[in-house]
PyMOL Python script that loads the backbone (N, CA, C, O; Angstrom):
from pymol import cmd

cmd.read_pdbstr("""\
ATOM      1  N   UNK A   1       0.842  -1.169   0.000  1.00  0.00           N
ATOM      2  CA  UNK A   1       0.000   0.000   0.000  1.00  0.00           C
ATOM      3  C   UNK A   1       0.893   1.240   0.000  1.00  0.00           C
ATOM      4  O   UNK A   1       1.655   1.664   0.869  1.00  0.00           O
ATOM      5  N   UNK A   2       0.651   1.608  -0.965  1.00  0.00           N
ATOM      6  CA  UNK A   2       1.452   3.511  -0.705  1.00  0.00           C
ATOM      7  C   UNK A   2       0.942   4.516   0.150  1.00  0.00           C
ATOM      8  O   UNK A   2      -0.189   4.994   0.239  1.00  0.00           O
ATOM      9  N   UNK A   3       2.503   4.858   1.061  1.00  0.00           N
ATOM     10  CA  UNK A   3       2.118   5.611   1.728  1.00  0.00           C
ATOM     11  C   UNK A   3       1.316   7.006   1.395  1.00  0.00           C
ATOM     12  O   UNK A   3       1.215   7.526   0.284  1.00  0.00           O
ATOM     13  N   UNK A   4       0.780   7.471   2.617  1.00  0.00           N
ATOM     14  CA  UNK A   4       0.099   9.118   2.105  1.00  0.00           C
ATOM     15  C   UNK A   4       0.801  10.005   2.750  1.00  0.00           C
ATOM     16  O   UNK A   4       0.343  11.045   3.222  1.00  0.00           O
ATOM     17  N   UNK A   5       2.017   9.617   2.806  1.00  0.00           N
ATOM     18  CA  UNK A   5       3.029  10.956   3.602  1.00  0.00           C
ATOM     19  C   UNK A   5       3.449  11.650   2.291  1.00  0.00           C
ATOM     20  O   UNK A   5       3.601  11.209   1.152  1.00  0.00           O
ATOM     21  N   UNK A   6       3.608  13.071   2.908  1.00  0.00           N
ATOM     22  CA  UNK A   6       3.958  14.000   1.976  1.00  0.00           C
ATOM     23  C   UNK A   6       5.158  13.402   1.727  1.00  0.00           C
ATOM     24  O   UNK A   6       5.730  12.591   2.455  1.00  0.00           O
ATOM     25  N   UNK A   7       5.762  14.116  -0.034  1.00  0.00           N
ATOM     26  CA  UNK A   7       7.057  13.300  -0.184  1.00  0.00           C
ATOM     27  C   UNK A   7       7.809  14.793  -0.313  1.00  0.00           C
ATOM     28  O   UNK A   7       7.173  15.770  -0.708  1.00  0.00           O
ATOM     29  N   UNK A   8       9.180  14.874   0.048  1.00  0.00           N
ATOM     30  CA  UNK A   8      10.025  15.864   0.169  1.00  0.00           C
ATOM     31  C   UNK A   8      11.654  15.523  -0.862  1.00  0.00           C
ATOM     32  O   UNK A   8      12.437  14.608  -0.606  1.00  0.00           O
ATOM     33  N   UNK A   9      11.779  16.325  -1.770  1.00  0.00           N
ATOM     34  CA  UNK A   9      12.301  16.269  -2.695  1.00  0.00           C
ATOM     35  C   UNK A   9      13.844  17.194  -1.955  1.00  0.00           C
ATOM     36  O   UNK A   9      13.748  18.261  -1.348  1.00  0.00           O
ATOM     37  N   UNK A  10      15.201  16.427  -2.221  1.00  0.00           N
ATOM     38  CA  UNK A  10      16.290  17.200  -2.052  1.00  0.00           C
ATOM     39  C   UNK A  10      17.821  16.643  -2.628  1.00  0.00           C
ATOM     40  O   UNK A  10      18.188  15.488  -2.848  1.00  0.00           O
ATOM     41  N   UNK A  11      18.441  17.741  -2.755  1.00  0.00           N
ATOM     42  CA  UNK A  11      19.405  17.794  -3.750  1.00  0.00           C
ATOM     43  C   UNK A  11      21.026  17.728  -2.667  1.00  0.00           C
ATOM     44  O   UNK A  11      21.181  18.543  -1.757  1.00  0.00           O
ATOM     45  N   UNK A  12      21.801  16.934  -2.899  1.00  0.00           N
ATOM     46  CA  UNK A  12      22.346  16.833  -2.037  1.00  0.00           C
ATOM     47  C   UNK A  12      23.826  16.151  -2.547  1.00  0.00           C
ATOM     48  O   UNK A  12      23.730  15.499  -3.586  1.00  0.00           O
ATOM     49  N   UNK A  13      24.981  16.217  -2.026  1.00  0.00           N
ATOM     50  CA  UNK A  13      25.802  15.926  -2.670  1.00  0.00           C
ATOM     51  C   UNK A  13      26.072  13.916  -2.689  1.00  0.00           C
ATOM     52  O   UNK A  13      25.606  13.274  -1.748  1.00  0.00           O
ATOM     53  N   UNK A  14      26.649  13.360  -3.554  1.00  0.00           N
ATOM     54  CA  UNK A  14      26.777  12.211  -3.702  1.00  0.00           C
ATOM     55  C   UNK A  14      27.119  11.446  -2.238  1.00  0.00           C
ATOM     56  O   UNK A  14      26.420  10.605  -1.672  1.00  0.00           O
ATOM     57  N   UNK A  15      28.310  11.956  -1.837  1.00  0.00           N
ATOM     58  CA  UNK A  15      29.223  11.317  -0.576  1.00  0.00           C
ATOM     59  C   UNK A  15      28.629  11.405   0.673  1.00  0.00           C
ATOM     60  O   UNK A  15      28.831  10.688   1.653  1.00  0.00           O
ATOM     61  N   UNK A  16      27.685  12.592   0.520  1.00  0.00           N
ATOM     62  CA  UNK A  16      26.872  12.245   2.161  1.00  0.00           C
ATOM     63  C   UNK A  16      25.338  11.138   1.925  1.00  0.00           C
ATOM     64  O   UNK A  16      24.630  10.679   2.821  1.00  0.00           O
ATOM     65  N   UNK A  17      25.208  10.980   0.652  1.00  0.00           N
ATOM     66  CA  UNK A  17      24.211  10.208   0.508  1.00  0.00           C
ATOM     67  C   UNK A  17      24.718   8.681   0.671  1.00  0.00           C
ATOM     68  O   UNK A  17      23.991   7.846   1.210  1.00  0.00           O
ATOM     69  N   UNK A  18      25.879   8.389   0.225  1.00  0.00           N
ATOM     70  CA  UNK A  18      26.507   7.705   0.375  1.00  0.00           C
ATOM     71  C   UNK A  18      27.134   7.245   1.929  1.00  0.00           C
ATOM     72  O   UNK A  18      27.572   6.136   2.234  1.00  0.00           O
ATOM     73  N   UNK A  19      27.029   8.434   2.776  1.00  0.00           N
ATOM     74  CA  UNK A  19      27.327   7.837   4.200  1.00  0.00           C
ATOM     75  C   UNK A  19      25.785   7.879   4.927  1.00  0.00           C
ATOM     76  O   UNK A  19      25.743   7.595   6.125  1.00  0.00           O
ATOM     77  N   UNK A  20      24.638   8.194   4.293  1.00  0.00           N
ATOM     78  CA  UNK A  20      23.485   7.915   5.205  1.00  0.00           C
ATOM     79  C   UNK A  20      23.224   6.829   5.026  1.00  0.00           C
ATOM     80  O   UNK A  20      22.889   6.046   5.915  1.00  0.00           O
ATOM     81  N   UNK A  21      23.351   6.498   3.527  1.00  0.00           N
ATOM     82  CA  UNK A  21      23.341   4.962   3.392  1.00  0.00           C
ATOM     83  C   UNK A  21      24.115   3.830   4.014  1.00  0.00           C
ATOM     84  O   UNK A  21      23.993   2.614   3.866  1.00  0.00           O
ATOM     85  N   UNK A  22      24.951   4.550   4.755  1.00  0.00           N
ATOM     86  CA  UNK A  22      25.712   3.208   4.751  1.00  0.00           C
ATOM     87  C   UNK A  22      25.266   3.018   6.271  1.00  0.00           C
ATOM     88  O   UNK A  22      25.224   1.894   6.772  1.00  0.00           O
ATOM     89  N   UNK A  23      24.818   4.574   7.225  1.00  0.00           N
ATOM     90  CA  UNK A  23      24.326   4.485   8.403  1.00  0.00           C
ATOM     91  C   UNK A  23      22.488   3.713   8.301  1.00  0.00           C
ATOM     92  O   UNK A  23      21.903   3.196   9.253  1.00  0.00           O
ATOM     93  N   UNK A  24      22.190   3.796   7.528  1.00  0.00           N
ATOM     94  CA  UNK A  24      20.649   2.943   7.425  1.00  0.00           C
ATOM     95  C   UNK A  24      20.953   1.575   7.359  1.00  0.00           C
ATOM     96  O   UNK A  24      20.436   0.746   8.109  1.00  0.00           O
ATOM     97  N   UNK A  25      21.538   1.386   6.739  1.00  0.00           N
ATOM     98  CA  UNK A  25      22.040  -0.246   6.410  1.00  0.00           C
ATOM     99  C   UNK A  25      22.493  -0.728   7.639  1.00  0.00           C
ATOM    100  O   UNK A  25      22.056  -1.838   7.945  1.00  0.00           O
ATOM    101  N   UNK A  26      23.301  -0.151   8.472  1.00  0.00           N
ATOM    102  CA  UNK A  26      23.777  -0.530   9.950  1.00  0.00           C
ATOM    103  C   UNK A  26      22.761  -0.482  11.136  1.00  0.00           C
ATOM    104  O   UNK A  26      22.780  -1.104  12.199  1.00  0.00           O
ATOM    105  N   UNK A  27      21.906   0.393  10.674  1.00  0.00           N
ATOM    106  CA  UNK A  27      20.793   0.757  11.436  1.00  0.00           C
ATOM    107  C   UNK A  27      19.685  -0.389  10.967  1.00  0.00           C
ATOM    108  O   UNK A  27      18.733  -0.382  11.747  1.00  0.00           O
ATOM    109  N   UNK A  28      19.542  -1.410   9.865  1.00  0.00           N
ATOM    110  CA  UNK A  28      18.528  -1.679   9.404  1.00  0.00           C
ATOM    111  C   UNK A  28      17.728  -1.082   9.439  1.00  0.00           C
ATOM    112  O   UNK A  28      16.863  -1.399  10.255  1.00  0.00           O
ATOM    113  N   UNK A  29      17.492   0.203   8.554  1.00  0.00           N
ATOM    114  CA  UNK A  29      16.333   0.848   7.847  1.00  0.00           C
ATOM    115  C   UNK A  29      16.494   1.116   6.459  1.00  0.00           C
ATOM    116  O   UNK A  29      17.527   0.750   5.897  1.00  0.00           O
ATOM    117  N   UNK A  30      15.509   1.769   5.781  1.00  0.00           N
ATOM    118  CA  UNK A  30      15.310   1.972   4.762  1.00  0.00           C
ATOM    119  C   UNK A  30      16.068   3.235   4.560  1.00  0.00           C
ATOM    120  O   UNK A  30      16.384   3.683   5.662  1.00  0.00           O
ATOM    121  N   UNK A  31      16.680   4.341   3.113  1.00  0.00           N
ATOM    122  CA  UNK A  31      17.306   5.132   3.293  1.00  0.00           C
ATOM    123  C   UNK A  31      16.461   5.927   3.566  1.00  0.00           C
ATOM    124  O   UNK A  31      16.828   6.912   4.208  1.00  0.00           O
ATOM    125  N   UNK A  32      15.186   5.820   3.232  1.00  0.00           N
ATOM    126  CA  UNK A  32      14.295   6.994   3.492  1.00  0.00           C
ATOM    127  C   UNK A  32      13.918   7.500   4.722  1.00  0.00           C
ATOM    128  O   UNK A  32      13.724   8.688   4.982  1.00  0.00           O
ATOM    129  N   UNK A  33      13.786   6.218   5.734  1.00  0.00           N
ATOM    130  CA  UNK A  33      13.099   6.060   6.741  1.00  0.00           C
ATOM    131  C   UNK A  33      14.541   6.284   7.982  1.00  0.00           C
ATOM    132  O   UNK A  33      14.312   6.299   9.191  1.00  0.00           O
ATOM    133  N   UNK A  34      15.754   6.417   7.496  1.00  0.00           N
ATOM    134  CA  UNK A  34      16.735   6.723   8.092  1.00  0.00           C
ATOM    135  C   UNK A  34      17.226   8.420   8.105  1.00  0.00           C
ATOM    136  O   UNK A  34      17.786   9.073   8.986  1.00  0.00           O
ATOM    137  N   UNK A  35      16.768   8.787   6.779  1.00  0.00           N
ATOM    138  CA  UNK A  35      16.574  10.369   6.713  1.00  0.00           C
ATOM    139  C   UNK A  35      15.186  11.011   7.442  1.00  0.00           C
ATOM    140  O   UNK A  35      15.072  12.143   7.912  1.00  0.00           O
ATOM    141  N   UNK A  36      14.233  10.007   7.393  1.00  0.00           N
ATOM    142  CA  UNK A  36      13.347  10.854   8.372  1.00  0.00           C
ATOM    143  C   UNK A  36      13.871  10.425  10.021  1.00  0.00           C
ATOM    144  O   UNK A  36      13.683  11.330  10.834  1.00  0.00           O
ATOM    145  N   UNK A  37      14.193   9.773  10.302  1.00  0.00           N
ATOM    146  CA  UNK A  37      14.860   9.555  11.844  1.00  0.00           C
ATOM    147  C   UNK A  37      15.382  10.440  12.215  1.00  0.00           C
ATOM    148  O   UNK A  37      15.020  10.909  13.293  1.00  0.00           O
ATOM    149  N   UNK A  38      16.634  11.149  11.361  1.00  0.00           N
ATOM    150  CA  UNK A  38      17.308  11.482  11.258  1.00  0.00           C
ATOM    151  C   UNK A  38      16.675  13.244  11.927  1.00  0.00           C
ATOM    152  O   UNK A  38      17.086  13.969  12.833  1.00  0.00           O
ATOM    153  N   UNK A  39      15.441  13.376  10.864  1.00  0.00           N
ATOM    154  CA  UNK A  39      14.939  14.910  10.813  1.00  0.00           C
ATOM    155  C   UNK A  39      13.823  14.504  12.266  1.00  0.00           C
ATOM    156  O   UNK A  39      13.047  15.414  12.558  1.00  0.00           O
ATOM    157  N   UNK A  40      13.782  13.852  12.703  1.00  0.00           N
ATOM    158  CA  UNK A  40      12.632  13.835  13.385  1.00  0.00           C
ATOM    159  C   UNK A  40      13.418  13.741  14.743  1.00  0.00           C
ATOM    160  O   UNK A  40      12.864  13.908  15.830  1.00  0.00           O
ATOM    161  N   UNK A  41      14.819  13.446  14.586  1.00  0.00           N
ATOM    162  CA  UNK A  41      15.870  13.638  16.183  1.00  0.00           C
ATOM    163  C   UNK A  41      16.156  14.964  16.355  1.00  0.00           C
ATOM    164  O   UNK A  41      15.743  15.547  17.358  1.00  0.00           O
ATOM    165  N   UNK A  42      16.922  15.626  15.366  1.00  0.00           N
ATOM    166  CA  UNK A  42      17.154  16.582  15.411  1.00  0.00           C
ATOM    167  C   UNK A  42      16.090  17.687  15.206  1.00  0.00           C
ATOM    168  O   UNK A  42      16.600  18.795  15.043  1.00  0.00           O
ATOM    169  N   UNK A  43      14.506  17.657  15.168  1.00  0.00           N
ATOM    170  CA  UNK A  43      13.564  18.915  15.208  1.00  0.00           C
ATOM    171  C   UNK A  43      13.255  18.439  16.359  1.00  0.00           C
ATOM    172  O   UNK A  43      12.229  19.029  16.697  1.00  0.00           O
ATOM    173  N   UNK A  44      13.629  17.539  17.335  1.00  0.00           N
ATOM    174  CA  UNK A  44      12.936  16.939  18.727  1.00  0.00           C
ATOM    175  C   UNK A  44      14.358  17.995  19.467  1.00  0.00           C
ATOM    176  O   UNK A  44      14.082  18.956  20.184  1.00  0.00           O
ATOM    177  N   UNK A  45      15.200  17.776  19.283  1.00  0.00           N
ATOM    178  CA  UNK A  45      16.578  18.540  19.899  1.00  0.00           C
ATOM    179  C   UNK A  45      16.044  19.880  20.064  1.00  0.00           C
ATOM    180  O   UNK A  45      15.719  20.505  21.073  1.00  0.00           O
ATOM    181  N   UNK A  46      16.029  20.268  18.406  1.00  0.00           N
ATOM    182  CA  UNK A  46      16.193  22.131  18.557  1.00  0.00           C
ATOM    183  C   UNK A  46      15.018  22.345  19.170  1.00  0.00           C
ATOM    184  O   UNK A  46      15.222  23.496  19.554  1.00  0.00           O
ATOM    185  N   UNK A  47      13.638  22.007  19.646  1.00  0.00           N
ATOM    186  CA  UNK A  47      12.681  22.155  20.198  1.00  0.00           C
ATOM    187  C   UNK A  47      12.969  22.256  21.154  1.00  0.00           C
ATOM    188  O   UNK A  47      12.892  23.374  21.662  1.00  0.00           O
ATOM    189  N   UNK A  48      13.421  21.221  21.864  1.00  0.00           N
ATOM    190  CA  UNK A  48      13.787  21.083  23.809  1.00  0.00           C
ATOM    191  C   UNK A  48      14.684  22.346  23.827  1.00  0.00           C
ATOM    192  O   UNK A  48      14.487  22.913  24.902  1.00  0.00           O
ATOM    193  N   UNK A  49      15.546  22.986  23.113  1.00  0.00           N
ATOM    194  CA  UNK A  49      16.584  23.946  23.561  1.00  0.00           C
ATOM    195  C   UNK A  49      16.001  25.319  23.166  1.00  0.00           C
ATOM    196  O   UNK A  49      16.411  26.431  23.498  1.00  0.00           O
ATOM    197  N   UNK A  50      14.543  24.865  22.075  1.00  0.00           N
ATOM    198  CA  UNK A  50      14.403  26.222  22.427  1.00  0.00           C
ATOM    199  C   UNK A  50      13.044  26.798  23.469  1.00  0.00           C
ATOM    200  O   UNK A  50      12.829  27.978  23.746  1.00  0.00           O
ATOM    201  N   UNK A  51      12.141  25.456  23.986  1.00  0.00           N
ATOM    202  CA  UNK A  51      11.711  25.721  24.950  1.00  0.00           C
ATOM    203  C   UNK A  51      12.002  26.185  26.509  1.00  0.00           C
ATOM    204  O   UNK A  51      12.833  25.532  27.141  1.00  0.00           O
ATOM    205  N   UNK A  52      11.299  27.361  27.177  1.00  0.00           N
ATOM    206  CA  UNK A  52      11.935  27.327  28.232  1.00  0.00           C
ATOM    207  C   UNK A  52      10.747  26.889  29.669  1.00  0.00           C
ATOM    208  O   UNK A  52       9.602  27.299  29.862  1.00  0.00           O
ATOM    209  N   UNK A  53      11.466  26.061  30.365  1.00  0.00           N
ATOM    210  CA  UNK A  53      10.686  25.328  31.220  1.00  0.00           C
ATOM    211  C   UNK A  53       9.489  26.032  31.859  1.00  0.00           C
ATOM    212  O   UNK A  53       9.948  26.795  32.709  1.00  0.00           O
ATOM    213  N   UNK A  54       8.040  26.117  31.821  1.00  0.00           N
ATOM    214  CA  UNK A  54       7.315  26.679  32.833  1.00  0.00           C
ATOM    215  C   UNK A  54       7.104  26.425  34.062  1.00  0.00           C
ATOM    216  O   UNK A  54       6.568  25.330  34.237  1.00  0.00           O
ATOM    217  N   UNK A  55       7.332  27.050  35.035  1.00  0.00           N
ATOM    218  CA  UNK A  55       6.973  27.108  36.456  1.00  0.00           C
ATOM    219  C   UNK A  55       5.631  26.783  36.738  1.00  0.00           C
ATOM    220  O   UNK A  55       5.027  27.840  36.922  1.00  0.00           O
ATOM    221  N   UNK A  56       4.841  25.748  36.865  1.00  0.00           N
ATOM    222  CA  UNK A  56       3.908  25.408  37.675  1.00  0.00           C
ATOM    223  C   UNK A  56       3.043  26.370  38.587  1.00  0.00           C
ATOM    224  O   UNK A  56       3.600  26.236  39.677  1.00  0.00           O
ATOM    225  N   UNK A  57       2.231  27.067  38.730  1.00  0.00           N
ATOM    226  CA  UNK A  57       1.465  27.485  40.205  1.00  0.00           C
ATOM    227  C   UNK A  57       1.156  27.154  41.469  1.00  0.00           C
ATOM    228  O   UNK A  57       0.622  27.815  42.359  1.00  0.00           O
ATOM    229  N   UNK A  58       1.789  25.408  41.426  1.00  0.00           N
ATOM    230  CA  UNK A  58       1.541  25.326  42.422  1.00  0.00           C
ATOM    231  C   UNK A  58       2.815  24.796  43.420  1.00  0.00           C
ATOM    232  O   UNK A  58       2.867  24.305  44.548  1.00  0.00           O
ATOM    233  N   UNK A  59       3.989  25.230  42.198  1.00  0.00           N
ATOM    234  CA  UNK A  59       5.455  24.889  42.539  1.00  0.00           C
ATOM    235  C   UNK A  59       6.119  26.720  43.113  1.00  0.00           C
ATOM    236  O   UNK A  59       7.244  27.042  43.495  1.00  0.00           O
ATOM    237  N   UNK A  60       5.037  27.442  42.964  1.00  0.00           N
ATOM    238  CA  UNK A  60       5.706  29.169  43.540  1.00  0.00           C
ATOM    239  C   UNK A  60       5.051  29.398  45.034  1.00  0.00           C
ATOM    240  O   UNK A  60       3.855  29.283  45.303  1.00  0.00           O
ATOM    241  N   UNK A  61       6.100  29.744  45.935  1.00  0.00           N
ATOM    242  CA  UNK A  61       5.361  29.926  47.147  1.00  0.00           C
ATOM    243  C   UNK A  61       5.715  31.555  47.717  1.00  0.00           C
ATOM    244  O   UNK A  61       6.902  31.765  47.965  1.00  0.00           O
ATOM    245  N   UNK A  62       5.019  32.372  47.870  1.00  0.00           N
ATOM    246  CA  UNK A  62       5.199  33.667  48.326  1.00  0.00           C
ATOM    247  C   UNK A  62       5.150  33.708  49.337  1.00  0.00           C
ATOM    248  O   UNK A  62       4.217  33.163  49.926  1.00  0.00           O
ATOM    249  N   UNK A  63       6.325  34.502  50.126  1.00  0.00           N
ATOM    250  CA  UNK A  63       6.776  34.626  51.480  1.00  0.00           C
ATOM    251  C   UNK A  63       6.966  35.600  51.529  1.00  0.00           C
ATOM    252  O   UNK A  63       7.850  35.840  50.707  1.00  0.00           O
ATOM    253  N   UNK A  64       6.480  37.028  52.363  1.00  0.00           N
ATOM    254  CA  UNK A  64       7.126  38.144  52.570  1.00  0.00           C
ATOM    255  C   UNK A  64       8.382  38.630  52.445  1.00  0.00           C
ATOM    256  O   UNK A  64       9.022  39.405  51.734  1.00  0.00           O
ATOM    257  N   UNK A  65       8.590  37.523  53.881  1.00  0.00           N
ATOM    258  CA  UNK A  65       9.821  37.953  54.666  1.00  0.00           C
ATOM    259  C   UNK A  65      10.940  37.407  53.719  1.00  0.00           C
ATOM    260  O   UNK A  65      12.099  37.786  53.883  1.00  0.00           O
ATOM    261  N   UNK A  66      10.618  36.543  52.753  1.00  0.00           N
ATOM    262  CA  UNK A  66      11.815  35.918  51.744  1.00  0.00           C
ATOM    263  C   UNK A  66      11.963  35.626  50.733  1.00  0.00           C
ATOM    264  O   UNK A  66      12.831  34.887  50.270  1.00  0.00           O
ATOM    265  N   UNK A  67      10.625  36.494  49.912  1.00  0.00           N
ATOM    266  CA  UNK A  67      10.357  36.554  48.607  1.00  0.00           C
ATOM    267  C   UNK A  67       9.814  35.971  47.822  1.00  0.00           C
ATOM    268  O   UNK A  67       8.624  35.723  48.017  1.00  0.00           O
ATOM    269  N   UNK A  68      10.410  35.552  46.714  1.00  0.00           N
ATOM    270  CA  UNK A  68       9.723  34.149  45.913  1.00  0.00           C
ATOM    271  C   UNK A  68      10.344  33.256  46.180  1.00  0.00           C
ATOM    272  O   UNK A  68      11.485  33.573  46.514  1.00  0.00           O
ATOM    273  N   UNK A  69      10.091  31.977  46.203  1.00  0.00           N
ATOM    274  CA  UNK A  69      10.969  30.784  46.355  1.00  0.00           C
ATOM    275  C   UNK A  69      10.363  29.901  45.272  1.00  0.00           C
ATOM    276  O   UNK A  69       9.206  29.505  45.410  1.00  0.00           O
ATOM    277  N   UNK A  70      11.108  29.562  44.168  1.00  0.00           N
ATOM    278  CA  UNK A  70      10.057  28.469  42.706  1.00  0.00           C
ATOM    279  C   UNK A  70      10.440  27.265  42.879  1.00  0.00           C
ATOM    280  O   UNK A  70      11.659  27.430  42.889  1.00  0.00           O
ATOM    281  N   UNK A  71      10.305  26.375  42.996  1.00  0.00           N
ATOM    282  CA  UNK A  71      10.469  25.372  42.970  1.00  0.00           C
ATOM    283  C   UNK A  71       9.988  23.948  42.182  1.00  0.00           C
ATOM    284  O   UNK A  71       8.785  23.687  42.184  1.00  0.00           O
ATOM    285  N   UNK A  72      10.813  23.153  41.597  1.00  0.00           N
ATOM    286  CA  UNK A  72      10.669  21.989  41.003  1.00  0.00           C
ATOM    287  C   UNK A  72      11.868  20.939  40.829  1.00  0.00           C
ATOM    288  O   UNK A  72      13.040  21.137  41.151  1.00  0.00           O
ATOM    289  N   UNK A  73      11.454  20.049  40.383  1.00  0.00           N
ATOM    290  CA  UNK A  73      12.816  18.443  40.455  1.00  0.00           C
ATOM    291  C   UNK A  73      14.085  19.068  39.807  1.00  0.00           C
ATOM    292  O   UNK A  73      14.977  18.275  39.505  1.00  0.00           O
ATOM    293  N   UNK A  74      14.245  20.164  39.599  1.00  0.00           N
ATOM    294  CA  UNK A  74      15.657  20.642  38.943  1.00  0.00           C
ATOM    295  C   UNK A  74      16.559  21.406  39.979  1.00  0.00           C
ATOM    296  O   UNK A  74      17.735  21.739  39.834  1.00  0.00           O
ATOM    297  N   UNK A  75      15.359  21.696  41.546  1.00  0.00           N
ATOM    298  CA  UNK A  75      16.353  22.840  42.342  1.00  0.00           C
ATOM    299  C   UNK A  75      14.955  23.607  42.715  1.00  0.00           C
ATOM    300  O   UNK A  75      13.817  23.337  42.329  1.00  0.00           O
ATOM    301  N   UNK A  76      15.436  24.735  43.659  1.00  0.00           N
ATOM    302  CA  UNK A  76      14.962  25.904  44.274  1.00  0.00           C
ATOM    303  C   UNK A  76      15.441  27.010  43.809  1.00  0.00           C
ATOM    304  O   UNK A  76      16.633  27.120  44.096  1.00  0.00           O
ATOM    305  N   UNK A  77      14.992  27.951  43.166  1.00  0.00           N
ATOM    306  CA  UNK A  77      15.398  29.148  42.487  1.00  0.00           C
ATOM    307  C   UNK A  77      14.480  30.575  43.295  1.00  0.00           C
ATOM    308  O   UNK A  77      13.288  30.871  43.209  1.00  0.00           O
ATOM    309  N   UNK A  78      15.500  31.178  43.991  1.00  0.00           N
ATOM    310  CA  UNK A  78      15.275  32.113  45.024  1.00  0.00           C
ATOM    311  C   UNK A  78      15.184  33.215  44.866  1.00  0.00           C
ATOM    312  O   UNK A  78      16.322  33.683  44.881  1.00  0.00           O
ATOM    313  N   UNK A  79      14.006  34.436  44.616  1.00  0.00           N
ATOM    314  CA  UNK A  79      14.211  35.934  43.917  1.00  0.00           C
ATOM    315  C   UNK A  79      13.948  37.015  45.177  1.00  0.00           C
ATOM    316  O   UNK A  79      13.151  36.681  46.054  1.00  0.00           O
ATOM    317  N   UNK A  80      14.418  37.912  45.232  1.00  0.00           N
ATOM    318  CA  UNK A  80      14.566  38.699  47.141  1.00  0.00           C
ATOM    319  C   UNK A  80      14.638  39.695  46.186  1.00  0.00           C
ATOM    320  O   UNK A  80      14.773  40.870  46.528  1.00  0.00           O
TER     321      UNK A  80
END
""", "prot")
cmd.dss("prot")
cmd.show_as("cartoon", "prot")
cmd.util.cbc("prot")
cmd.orient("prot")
């Protein structure tokens, strides 16, 4: 059955096609399905680095006498 994924057309030099191939083959995949791995690791990467973590509401505790205190599984981050 043919797939219904969009198909993406690219121009690229011989020798790196030649080393994805040779990383799919080691990988047992297809070359195609090794170039989408490929794009689907690295848009998962630049995402995480360019999100920045949100603080919870029910991880901020307001204290007069000692300001904000935020807190979550990474640490206590203290603003006075």
């Amino acid at each position: 059955m043919p797939s219904k994924k969009p198909q993406l057309n690219i121009r690229t030099d011989q020798e790196l096609i030649d080393r994805i191939k040779n990383i799919a083959e080691n990988e047992h995949r297809s070359l195609a399905n090794q170039i989408e791995h490929i794009l689907i690791k690295y848009a998962n990467q630049y995402e995480a680095k360019q999100t920045t973590p949100i603080t919870k509401p029910e991880n901020i505790n307001i204290n007069k006498s000692k300001g904000v205190i935020a807190g979550d599984n990474n640490g206590t981050v203290k603003v006075k």
